[in-house]
C-alpha positions in Angstrom: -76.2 8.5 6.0 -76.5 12.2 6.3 -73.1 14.3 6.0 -75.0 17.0 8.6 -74.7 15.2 11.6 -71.3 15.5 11.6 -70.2 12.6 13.2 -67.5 12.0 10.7 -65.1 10.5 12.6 -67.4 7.7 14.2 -68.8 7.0 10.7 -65.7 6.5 9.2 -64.7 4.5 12.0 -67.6 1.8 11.7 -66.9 1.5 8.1 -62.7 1.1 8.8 -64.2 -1.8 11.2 -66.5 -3.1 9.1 -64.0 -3.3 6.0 -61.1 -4.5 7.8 -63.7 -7.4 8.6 -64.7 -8.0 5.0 -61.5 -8.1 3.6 -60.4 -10.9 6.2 -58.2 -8.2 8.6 -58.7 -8.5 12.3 -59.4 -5.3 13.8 -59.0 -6.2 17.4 -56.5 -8.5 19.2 -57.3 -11.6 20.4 -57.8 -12.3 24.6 -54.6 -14.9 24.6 -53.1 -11.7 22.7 -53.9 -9.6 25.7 -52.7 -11.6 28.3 -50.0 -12.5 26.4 -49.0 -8.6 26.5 -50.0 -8.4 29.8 -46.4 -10.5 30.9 -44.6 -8.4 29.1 -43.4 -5.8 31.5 -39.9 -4.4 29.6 -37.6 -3.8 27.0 -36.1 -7.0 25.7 -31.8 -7.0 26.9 -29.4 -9.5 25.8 -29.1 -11.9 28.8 -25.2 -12.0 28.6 -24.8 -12.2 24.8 -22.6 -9.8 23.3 -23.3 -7.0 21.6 -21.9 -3.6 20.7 -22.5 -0.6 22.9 -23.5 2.2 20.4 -25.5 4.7 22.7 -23.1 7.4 22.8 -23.5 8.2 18.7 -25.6 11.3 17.9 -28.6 8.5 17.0 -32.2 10.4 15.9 -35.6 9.1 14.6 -37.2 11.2 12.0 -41.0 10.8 11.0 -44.4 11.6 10.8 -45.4 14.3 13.3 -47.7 11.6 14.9 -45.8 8.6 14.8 -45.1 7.2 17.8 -43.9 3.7 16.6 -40.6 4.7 16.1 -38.8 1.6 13.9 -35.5 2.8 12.7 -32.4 5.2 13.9 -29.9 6.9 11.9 -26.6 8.8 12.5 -23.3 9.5 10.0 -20.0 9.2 10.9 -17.3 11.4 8.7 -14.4 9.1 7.4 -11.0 9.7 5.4 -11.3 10.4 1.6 -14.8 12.2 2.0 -16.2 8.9 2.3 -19.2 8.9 5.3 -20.2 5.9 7.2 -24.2 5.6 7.7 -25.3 3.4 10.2 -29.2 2.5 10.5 -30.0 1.2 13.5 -33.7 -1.2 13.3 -35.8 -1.6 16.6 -35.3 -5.4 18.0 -39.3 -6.2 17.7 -38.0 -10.0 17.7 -36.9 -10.4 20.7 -40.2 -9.3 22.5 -42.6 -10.9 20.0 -41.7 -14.7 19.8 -42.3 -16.8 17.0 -45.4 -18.4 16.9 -47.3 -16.8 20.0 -50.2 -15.2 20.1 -49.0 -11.6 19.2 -47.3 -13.1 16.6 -49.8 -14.9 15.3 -51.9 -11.4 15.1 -49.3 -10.0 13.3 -48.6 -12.9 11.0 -52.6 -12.6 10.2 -52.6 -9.3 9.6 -49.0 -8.4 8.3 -49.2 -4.8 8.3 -50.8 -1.9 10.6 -53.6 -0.4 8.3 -53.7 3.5 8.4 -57.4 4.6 8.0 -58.6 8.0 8.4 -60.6 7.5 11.2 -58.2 4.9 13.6 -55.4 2.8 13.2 -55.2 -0.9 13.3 -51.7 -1.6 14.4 -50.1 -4.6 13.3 -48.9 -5.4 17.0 -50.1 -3.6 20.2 -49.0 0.1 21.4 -47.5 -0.8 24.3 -45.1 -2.8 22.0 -45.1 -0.9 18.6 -45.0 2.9 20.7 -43.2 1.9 23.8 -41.2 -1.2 25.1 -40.5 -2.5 21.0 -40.3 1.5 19.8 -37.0 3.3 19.7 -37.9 5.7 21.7 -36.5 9.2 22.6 -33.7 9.1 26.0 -34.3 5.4 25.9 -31.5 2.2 25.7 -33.1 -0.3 23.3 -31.5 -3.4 21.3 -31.0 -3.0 17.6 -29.8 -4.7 14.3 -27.4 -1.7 12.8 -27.3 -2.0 9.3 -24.2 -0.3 8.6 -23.0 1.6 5.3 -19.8 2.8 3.7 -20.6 5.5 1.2 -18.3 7.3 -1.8 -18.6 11.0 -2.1 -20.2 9.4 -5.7 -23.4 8.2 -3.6 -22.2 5.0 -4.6 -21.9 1.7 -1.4 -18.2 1.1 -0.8 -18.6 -1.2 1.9 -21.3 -2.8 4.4 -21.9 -4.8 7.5 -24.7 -6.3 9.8 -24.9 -7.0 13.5 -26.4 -6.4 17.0 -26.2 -3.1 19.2 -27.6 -0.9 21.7 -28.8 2.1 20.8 -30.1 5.0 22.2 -32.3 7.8 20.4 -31.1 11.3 21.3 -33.4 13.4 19.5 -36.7 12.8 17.8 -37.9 14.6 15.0 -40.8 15.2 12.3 -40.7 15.1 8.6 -41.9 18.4 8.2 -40.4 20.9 10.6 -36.5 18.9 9.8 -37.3 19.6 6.1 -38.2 23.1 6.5 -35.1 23.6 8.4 -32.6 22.0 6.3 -34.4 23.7 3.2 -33.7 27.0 5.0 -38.1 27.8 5.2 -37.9 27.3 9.0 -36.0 27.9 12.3 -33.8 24.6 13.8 -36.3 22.3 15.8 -35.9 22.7 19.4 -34.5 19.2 19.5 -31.6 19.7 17.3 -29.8 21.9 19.1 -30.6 20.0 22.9 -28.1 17.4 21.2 -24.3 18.5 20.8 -23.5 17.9 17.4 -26.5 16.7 16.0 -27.3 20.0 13.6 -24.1 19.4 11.8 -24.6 15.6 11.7 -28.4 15.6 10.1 -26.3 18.1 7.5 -24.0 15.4 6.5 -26.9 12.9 6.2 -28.8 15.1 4.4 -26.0 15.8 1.8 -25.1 11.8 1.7 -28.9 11.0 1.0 -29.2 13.4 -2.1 -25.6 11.5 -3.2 -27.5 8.3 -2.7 -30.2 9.3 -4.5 -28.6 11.2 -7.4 -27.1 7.7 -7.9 -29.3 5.4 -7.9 -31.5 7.2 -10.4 -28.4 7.5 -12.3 -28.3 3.8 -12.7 -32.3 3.7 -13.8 -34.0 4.2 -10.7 -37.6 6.0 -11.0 -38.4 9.4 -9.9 -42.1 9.7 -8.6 -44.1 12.0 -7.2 -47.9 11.0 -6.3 -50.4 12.9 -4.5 -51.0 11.1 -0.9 -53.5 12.7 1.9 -54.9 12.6 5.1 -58.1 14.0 6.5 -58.1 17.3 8.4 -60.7 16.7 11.7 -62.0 20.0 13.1 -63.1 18.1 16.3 -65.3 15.4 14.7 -66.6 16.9 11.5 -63.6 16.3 8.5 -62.8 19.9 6.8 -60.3 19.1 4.5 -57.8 16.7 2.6 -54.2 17.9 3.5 -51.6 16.7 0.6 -48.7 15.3 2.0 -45.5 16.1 -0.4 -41.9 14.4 -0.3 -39.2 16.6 1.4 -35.5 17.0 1.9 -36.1 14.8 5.4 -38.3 12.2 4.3 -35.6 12.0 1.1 -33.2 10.9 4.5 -34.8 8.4 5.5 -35.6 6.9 2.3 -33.0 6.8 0.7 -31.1 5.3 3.8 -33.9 2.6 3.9 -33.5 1.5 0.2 -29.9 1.6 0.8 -30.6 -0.8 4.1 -32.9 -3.2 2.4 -30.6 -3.8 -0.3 -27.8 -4.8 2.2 -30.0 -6.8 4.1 -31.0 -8.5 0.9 -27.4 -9.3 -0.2 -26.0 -10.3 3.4 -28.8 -13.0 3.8 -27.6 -14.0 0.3 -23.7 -14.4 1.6 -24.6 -16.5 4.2 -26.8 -18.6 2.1 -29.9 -17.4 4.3 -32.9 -17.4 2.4 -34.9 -14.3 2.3 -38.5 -12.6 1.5 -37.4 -10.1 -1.5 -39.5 -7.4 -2.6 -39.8 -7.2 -6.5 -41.6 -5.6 -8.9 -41.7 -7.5 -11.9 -40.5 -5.7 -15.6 -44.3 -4.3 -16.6 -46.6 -5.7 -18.8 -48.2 -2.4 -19.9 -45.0 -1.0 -21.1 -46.9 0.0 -24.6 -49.0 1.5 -22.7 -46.2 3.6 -21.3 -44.9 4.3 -24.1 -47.4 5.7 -26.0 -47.9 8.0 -22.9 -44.3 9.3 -23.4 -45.5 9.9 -27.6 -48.3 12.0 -26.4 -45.6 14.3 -24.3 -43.3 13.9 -27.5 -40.7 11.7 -26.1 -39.9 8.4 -27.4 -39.3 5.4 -25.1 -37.8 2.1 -26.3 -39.7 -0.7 -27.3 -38.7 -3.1 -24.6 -38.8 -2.1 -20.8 -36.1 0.1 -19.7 -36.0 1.7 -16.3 -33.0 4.3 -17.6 -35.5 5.6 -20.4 -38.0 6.3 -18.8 -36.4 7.8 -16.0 -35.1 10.4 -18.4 -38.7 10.6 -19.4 -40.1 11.6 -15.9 -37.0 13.8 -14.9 -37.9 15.8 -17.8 -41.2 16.1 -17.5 -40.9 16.5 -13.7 -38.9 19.7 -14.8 -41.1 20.6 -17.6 -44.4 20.8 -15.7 -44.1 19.7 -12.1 -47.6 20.9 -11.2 -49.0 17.9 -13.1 -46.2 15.7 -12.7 -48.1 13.6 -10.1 -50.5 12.9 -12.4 -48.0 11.4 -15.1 -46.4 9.9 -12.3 -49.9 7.6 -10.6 -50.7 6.8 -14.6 -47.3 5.3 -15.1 -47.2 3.5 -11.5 -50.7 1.8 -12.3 -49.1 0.5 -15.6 -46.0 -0.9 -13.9 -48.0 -2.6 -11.9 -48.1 -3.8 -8.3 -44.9 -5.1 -6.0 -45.6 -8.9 -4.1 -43.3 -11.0 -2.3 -41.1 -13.4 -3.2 -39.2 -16.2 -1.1 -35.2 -16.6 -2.5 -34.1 -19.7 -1.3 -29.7 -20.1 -1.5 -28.9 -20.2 -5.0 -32.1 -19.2 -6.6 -32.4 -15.4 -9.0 -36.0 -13.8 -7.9 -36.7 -11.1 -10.3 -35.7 -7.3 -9.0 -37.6 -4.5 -8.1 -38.0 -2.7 -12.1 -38.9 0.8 -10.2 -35.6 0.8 -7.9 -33.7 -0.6 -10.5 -32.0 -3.0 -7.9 -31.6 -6.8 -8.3 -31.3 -7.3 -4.7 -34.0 -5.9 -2.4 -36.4 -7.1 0.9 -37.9 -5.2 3.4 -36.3 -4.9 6.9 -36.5 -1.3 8.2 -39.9 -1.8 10.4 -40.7 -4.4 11.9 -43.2 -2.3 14.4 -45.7 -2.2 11.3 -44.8 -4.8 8.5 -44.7 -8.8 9.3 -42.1 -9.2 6.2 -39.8 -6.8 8.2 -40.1 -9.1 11.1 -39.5 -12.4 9.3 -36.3 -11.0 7.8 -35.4 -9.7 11.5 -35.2 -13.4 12.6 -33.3 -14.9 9.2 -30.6 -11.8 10.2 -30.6 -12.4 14.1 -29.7 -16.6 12.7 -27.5 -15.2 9.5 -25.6 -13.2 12.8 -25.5 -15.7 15.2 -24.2 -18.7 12.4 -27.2 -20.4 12.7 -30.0 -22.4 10.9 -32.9 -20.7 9.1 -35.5 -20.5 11.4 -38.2 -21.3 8.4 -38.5 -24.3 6.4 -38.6 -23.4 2.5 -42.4 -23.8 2.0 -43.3 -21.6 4.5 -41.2 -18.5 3.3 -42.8 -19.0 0.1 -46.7 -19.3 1.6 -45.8 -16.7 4.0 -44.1 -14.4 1.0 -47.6 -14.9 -1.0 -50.0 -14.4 2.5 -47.6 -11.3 3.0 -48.7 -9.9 -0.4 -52.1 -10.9 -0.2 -52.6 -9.0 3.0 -51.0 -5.9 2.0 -53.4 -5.7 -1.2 -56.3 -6.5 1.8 -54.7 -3.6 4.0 -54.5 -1.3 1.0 -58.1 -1.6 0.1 -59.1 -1.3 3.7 -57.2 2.6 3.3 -58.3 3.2 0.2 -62.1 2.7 0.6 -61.8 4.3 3.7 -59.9 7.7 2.1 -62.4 7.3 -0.2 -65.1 7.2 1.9 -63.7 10.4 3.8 -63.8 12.0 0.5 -67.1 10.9 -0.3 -68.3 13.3 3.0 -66.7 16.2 1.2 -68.4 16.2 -2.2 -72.1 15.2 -1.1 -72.5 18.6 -1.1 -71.5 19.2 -4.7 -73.1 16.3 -6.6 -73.9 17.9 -9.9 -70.3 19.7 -10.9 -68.2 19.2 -13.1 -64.3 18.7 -12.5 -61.0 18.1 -14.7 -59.6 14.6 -14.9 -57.1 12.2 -15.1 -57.6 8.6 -15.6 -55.7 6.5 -13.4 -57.4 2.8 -14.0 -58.9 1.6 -17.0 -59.6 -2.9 -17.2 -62.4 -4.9 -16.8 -62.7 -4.2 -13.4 -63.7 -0.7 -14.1 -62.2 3.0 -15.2 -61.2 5.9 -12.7 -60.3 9.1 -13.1 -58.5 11.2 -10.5 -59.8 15.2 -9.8 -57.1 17.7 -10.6 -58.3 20.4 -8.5 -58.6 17.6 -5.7 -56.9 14.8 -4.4 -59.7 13.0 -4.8 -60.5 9.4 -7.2 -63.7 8.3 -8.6 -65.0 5.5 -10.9 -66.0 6.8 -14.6 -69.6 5.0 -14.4 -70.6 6.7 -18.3 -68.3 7.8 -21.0 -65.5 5.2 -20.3 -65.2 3.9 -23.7 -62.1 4.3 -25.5 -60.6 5.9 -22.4 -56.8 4.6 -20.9 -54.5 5.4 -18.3 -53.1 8.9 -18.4 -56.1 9.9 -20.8 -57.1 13.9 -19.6 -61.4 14.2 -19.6 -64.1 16.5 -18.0 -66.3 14.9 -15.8 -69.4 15.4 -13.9 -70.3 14.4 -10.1 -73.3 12.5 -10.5 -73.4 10.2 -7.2 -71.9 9.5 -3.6 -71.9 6.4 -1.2 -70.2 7.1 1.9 -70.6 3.9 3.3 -69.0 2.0 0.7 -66.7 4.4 -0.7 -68.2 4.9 -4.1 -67.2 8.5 -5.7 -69.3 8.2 -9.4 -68.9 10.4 -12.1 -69.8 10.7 -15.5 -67.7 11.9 -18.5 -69.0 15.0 -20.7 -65.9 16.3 -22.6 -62.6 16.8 -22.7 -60.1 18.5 -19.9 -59.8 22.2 -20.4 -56.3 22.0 -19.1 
């Protein structure tokens, strides 16, 4: 493998095939798939069921410049007493991909789209997930509108679930919205093509910081991790680009949390099972806490989500350069989230990072297979139906759903790594300040502070734990397996 040919992007291409292979993903979709797809010639409507007529709200998508899967909707309505009604409006990916059919089974297989530098495996094909299951812009399309009372506090009043039409009126990127509503950049063009919409992104924008302010009020974690993306100039990769959290991307999660929580809770009311999202209290938390002693802050003994979001405000506030870094060490000691089934009258554990008892995932069901089996437990929940799964299968479908997204993960990850790996061959040899981010049997790894950029600590690693500052030196790269090597040869001069 020689870094001079630069044919980056077909190199990390074959090794995105190759892993998706090894780690039991299917990269392609299957012939019956295909023809399957092939009889699909619209947009799903309701055949004479009813359903409420929402096109004529000021409905927008906001996302990645590039996205063209476009899952959810959202829009506010102004009420009496300063109190704003959100409504979230989820594509209807259900009632083009049936249950048990060959695109399903695809999807079901894979459960998520991976995202690899090079190409993207999507979970169901692009003239679905981008077009006929997308909510597209100046477009009708069915919906489930997850609809949200909330108090000038931030705090749910009120909620409700059911069917609509929908039609998208603007869409929009992360970037140039949050620019905008930051005051860094002029209105996007499409803001101002919709009557109305300007002042109406304003009010969501002002709920969602309400939302947010109080949820982390009540213990929910503040975060901030270095995620990046490759930078192609035509074949040959010049750069990672860091993609940071904004004021738009804070809309649309903070909406989405809200979302899945109601989504969780209304399956719960009518004693509908459901696939909840949990991350489990952490077993590291010593580990955590002596992290906080070494910034001079003292966390409890036992796990508590209110301490130590106090903890990462303030540090957040005292040094938000490195925060990120604090931020991945305490994430890898919390651990990892899975999937759980809840059958009617059964606690699963909550999601320790959210602080929320009740939470599942529901908001995309373009891209996640979870999203789609909680789609068809709402359209039954709706309807006053049966559950559509027996209780064995929601809990081996919750466990294959979690096992799949640790496959799609590593799939990304050796791939980003891989990307990375084209960058340093040239520098084998220096040295770089550290963070460690992963330190068990398995192996240590320490993160570049210069560079968004992770390695494995081959020498020096003894002694060493999560959030432990060291200097390291360069000493190999594999690009075809993803293998970033250093070696350690002091302590971080920062």
């Amino acid at each position: 493998m020689n870094a001079n040919d630069k044919q980056h992007r077909a190199i990390l291409q074959s090794i995105a095939e190759r892993a998706m292979l090894e780690r039991g993903l299917l990269p392609d979709f299957s012939q019956e798939a295909l023809s399957e797809l092939a009889r699909i010639q619209a947009p799903s409507e309701m055949n004479g069921e009813a359903v409420c007529d929402l096109r004529d709200l000021l409905w927008a998508s906001i996302d990645n410049d590039d996205s063209l899967d476009l899952d959810q909707l959202t829009v506010a309505v102004a009420m009496p007493g300063d109190k704003v009604k959100i409504l979230v409006a989820v594509a209807d990916v259900d009632s083009l991909v049936r249950n048990g059919l060959a695109i399903d089974e695809h999807a079901r297989h894979n459960t998520t789209s991976v995202y690899t530098a090079a190409r993207i495996f999507p979970m169901l094909p692009e003239m679905l997930s981008t077009d006929l299951s997308s909510l597209n812009f100046n477009e009708d399309r069915l919906s489930i509108v997850v609809e949200m009372v909330v108090g000038v506090d931030g705090s749910l009043q009120d909620s409700d679930i059911y069917r609509a039409r929908v039609r998208n009126h603007a869409k929009l990127a992360y970037n140039s919205v949050a620019a905008w509503l930051e005051g860094n950049g002029a209105v996007p063009e499409a803001i101002p093509a919709a009557n109305g919409l300007d002042e109406n992104l304003r009010i969501q924008d002002a709920v969602a910081q309400r939302m947010k302010n109080f949820r982390h009020v009540h213990g929910a974690l503040s975060f901030e991790t270095v995620e990046t993306k490759p930078i192609f100039d035509g074949d040959e990769i010049r750069d990672l680009e860091v993609e940071k959290k904004n004021r738009a991307k804070d809309i649309i999660e903070d909406f989405m949390i809200a979302a899945n929580g109601v989504t969780a809770r209304y399956l719960s009311s009518k004693k509908m099972p459901s696939i909840r999202r949990v991350v489990r209290t952490p077993k590291r938390w010593n580990r955590i806490v002596e992290i906080a002693q070494e910034y001079g802050f003292r966390l409890p003994g036992n796990p508590d989500s209110k301490a130590l979001e106090e903890f990462l405000i303030k540090e957040k506030t005292t040094d938000p350069i490195r925060f990120p870094d604090l931020s991945l060490a305490v994430i890898k000691l919390l651990g990892v989230g899975e999937y759980v089934a809840e059958l009617p009258g059964e606690t699963a554990p909550g999601h320790f990072g959210l602080a929320l008892r009740d939470y599942t995932h529901s908001t995309a069901p373009n891209r996640r297979y979870t999203d789609l089996i909680t789609q068809r437990l709402l359209k039954a929940a709706i309807a006053g139906g049966s559950c559509p799964f027996s209780d064995d299968d929601l809990g081996l479908l919750a466990q294959h759903c979690t096992e799949k997204e640790d496959a799609a993960k590593k799939v990304e990850r050796q791939v980003g790594k891989s990307a990375a790996a084209l960058l340093l061959e040239s520098r084998i040899g220096e040295q770089f300040d550290t963070i460690v981010t992963g330190a068990s049997s398995k192996g240590t790894w320490v993160r570049l502070l210069t560079m968004p950029v992770e390695g494995r600590l081959v020498h020096g690693f003894e002694g060493i734990d999560v959030g432990d500052r060291i200097r390291a030196e360069l000493i190999s790269v594999d690009v075809e397996r993803g293998y970033i090597d250093f070696r350690k040869v002091g302590q971080s001069k920062h």
